[in-house]
One Martini backbone bead per residue (centre of mass of N, CA, C, O) as a GRO file, in nm:
protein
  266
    1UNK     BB    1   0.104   0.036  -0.005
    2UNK     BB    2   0.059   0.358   0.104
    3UNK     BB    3   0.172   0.643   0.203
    4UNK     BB    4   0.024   0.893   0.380
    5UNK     BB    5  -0.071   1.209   0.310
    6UNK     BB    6  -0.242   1.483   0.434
    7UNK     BB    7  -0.363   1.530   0.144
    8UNK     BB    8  -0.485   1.290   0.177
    9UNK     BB    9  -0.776   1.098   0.082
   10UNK     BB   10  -0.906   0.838   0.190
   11UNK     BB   11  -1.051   0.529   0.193
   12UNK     BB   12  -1.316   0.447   0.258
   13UNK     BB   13  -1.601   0.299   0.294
   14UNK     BB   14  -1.842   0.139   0.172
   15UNK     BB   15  -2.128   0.240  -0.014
   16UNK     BB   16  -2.466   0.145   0.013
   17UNK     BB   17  -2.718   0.165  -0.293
   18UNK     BB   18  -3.065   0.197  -0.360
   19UNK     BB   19  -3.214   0.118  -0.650
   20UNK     BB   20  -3.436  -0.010  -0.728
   21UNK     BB   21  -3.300  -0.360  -0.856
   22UNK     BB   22  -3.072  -0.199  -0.743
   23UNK     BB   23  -2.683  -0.222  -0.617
   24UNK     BB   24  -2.450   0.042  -0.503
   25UNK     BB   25  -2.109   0.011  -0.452
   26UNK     BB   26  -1.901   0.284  -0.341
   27UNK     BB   27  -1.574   0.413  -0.374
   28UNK     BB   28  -1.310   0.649  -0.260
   29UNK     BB   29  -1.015   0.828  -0.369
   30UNK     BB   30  -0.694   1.025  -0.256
   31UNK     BB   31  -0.380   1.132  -0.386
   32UNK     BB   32  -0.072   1.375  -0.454
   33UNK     BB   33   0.179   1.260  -0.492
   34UNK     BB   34   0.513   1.329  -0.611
   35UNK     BB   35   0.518   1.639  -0.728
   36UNK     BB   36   0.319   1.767  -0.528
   37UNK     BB   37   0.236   1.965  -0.230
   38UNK     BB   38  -0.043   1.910  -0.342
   39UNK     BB   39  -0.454   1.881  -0.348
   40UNK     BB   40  -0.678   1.950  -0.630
   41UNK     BB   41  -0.851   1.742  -0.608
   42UNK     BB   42  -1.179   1.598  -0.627
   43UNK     BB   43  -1.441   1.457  -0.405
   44UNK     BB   44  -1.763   1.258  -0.459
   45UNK     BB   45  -1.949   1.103  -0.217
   46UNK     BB   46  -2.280   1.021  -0.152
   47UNK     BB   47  -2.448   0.931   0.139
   48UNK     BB   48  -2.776   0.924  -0.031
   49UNK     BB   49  -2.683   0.933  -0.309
   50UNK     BB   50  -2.634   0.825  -0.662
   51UNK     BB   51  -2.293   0.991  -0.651
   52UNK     BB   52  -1.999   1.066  -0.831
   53UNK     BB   53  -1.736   1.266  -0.808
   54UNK     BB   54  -1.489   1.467  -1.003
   55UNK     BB   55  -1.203   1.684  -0.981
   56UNK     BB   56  -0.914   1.879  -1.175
   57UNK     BB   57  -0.719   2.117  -1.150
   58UNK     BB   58  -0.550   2.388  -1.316
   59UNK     BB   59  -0.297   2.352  -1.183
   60UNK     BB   60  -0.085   2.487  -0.895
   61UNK     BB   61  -0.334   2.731  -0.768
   62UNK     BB   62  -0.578   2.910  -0.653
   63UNK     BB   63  -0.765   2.833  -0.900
   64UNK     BB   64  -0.750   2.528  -0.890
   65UNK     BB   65  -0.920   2.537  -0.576
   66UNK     BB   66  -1.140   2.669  -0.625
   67UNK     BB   67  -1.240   2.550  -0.905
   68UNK     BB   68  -1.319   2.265  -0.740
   69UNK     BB   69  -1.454   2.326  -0.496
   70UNK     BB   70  -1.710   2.506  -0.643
   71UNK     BB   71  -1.794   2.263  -0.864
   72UNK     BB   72  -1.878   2.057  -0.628
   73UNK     BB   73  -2.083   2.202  -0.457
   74UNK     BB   74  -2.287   2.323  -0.672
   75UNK     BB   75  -2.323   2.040  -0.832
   76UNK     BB   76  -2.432   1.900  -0.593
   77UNK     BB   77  -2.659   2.057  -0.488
   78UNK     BB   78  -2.804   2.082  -0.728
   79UNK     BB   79  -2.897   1.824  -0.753
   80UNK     BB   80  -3.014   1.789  -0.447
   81UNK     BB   81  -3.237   1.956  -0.522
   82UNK     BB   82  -3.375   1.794  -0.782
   83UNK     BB   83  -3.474   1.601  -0.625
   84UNK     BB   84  -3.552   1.288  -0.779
   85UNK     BB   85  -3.460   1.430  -1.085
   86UNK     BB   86  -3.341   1.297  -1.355
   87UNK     BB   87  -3.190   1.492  -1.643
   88UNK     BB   88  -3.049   1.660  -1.896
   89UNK     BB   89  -3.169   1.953  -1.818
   90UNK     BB   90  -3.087   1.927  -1.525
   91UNK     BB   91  -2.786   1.876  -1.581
   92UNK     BB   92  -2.757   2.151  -1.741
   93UNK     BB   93  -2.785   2.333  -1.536
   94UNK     BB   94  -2.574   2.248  -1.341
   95UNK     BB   95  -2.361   2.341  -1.470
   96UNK     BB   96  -2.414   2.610  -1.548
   97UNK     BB   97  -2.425   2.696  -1.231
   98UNK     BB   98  -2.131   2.633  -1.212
   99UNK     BB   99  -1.984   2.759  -1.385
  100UNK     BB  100  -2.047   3.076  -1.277
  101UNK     BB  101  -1.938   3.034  -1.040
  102UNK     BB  102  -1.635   2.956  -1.118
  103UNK     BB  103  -1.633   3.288  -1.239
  104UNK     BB  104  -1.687   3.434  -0.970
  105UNK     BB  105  -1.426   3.328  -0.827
  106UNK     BB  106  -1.210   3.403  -1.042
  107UNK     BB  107  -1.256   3.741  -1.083
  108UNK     BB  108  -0.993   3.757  -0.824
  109UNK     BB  109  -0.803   3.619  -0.983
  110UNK     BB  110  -0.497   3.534  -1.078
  111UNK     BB  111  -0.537   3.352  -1.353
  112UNK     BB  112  -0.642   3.023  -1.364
  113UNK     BB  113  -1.005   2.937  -1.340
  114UNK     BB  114  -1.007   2.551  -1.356
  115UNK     BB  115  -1.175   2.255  -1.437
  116UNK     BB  116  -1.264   1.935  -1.379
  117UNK     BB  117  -1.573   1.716  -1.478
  118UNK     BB  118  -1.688   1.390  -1.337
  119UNK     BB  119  -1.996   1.181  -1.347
  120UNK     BB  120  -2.232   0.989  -1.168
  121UNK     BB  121  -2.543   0.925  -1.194
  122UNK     BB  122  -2.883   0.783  -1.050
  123UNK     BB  123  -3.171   0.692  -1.049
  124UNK     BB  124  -3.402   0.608  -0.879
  125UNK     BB  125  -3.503   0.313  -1.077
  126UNK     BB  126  -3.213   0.215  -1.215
  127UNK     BB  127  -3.202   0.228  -1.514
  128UNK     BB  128  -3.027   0.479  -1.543
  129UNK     BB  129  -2.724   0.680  -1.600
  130UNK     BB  130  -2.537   0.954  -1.574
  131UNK     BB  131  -2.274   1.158  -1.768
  132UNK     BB  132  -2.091   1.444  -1.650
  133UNK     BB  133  -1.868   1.640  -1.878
  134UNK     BB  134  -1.554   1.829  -1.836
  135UNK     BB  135  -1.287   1.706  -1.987
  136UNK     BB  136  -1.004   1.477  -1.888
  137UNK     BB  137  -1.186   1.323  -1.728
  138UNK     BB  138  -1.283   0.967  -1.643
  139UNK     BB  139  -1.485   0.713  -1.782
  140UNK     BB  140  -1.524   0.383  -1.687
  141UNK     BB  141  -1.619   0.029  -1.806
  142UNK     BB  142  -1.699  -0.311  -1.702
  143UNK     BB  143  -1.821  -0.566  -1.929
  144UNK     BB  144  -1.742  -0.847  -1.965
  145UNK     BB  145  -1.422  -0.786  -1.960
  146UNK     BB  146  -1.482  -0.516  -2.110
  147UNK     BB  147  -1.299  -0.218  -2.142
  148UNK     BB  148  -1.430   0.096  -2.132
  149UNK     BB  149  -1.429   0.410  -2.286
  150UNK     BB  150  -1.614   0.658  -2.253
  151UNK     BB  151  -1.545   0.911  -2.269
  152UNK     BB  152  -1.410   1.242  -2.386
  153UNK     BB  153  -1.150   1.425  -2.453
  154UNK     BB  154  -1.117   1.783  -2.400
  155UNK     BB  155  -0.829   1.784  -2.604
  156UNK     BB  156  -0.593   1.857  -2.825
  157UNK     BB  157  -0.447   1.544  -2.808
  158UNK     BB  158  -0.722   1.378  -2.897
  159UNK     BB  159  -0.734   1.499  -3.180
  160UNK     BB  160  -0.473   1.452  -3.267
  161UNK     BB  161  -0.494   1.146  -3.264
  162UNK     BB  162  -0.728   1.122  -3.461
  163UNK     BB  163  -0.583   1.328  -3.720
  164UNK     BB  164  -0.269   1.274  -3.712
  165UNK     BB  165  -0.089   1.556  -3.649
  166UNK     BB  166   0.083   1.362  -3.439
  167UNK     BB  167   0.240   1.154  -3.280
  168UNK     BB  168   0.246   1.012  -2.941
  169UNK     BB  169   0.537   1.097  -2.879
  170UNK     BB  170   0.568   1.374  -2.929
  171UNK     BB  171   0.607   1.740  -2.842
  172UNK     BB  172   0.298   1.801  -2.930
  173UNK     BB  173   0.146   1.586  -2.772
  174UNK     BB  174   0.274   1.675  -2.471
  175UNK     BB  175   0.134   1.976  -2.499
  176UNK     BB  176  -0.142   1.888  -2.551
  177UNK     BB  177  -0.219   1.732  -2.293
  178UNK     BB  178  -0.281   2.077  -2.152
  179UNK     BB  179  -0.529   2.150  -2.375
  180UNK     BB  180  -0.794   2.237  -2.314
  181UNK     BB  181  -1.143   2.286  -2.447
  182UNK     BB  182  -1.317   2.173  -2.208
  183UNK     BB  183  -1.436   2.346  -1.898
  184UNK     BB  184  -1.447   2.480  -1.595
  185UNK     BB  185  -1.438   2.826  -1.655
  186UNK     BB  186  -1.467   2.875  -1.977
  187UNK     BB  187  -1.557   3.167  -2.082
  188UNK     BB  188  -1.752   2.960  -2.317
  189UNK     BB  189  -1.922   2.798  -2.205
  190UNK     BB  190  -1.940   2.468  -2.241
  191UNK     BB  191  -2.055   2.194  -2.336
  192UNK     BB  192  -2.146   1.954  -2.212
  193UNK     BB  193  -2.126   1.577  -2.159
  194UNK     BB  194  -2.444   1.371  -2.178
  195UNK     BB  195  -2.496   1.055  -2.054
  196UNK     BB  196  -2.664   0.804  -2.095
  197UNK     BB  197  -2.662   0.487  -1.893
  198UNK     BB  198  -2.670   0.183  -1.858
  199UNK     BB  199  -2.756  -0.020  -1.544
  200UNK     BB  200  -2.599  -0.329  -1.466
  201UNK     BB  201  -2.518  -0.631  -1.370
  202UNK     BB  202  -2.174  -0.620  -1.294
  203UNK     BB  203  -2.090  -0.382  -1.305
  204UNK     BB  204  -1.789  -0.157  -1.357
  205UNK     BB  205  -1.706   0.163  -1.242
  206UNK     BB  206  -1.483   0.446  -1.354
  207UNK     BB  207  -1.358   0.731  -1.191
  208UNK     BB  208  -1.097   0.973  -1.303
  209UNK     BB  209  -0.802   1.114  -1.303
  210UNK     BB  210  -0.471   1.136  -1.463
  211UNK     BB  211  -0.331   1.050  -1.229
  212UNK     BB  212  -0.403   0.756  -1.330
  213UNK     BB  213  -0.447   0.705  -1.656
  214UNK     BB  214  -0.140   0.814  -1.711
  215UNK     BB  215  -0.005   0.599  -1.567
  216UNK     BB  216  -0.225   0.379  -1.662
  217UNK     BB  217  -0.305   0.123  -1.821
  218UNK     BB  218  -0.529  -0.083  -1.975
  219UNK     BB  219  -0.449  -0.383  -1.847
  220UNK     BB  220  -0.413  -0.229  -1.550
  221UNK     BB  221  -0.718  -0.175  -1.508
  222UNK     BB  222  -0.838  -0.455  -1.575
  223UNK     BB  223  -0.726  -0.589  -1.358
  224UNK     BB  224  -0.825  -0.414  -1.108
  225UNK     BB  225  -1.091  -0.437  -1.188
  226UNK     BB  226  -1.064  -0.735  -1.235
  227UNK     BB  227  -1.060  -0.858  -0.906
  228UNK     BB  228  -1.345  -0.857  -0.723
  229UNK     BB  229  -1.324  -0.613  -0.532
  230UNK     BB  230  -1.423  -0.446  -0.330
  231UNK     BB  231  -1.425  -0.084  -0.396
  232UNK     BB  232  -1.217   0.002  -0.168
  233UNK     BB  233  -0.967  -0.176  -0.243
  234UNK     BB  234  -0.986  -0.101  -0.553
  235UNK     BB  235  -0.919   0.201  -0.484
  236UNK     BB  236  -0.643   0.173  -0.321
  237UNK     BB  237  -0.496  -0.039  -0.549
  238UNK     BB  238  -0.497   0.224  -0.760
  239UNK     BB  239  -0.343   0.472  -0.615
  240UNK     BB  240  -0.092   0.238  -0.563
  241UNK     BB  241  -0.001   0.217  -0.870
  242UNK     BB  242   0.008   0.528  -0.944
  243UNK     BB  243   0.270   0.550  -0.726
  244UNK     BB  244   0.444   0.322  -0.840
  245UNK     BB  245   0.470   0.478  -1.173
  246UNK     BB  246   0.519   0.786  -1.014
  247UNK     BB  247   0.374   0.993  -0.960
  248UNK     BB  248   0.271   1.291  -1.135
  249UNK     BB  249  -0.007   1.299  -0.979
  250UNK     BB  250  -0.333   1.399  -0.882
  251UNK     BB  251  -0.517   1.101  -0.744
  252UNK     BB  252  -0.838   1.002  -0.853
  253UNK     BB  253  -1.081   0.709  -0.740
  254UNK     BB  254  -1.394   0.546  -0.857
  255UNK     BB  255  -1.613   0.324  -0.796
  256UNK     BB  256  -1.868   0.103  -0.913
  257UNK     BB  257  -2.098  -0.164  -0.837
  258UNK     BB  258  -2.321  -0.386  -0.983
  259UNK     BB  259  -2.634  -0.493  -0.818
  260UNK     BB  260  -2.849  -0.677  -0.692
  261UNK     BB  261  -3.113  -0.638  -0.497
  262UNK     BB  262  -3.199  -0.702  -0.197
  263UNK     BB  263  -3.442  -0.832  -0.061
  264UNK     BB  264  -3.711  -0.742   0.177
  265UNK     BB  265  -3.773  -0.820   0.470
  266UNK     BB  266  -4.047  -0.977   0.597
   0.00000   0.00000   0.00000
């Protein structure tokens, strides 16, 4: 494991809730890394609803710290505010409005003030959950054995990879790498992804920020999530691979396993 340091978040017990016919075990935890001497990153596992999100802040200044504190309050309240409804329309109002506080919160500091956002919200039927993203934080799913990237990086370098405009290993990718194209407090107010996604028994979803993404490898994602460990250890396993592998960010990952919901005693 790895030795924790003041401003990692540790891993909690995980929680378990229920939707629908489902049942959502949830866990997650934070780490500082190797490079930086504080956590710009956000962690947010709610203890009543059916949501967990990631944030990124962008740099490491007061706007980085500022603009993830701010996007994951807002963005929370409003879910809760709007609770049980959960749908696109509410979805982006709430970002709407994490948006503007986090630009508003901005105006009085020198530099930029930014982050990502990536969430997983949960129907209260259990139907269906959303992904709600701004930035290059990552939404992973795992179902029968097959992990695949929901989201997609909202990044200069992920374009350069689709369009081939240079190697994946050049200095102009690794340039690209840090230029956001959609984040929360863009000037340009930019429309977050949100995305329906089946809630499957059996599945299990990772939300992280690149300090773990950029670390692990699919194929060591894919192990570290099949093996069918507890939420909290499988997120401890992550964090703690991520800062074998060099920590070279700080790391943020949530786990998130369905399961058929236990009937009600009788």
């Amino acid at each position: 494991m790895f030795r924790r340091r003041p401003l990692d978040q540790p891993v909690q017990a995980t929680r378990r809730l229920t939707v629908g016919r489902l049942t959502l075990e949830i866990a997650g935890g934070s780490v500082v890394g190797h490079r930086y001497a504080e956590n710009f990153d956000v962690l947010h596992v709610d203890p009543e609803l059916p949501l967990a999100a990631v944030a990124d802040g962008m740099g490491d200044g007061e706007g980085s710290r500022v603009a993830g504190t701010t996007a994951m309050t807002t963005f929370v309240a409003q879910v809760r505010a709007g609770w049980p409804a959960v749908d696109a329309a509410r979805l982006r109002a709430a970002t709407t409005e994490t948006q503007l506080r986090v630009r508003r919160a901005g105006a009085g500091l020198a530099g930029l003030t930014g982050c990502t956002l990536t969430a997983l919200v949960a129907e209260p039927d259990g139907g269906q959950g959303w992904l709600v993203q701004l930035g290059d934080s990552r939404a992973y799913r795992l179902r029968d054995g097959l992990l695949e990237l929901v989201t997609v990086d909202h990044s200069m370098a992920w374009l350069g990879l689709l369009h081939g405009w240079w190697p994946p290993d050049s200095p102009e990718a690794a340039r690209a790498r840090y230029q956001l194209l959609r984040y929360v407090g863009h000037p340009d107010k930019p429309e977050p992804d949100l995305l329906a996604v089946p809630l499957r028994s059996g599945d299990t979803w990772l939300l992280c920020t690149d300090g773990v993404s950029d670390q692990l490898g699919y194929h060591r994602l894919r192990d570290l999530l099949a093996a069918r460990r507890d939420p909290a250890r499988t997120a401890a396993a992550l964090l703690a691979a991520s800062l074998a592998e060099g920590g070279e960010d700080n790391a943020t990952a949530v786990v998130v396993r369905v399961h058929p919901a236990l009937p009600s005693p009788r």
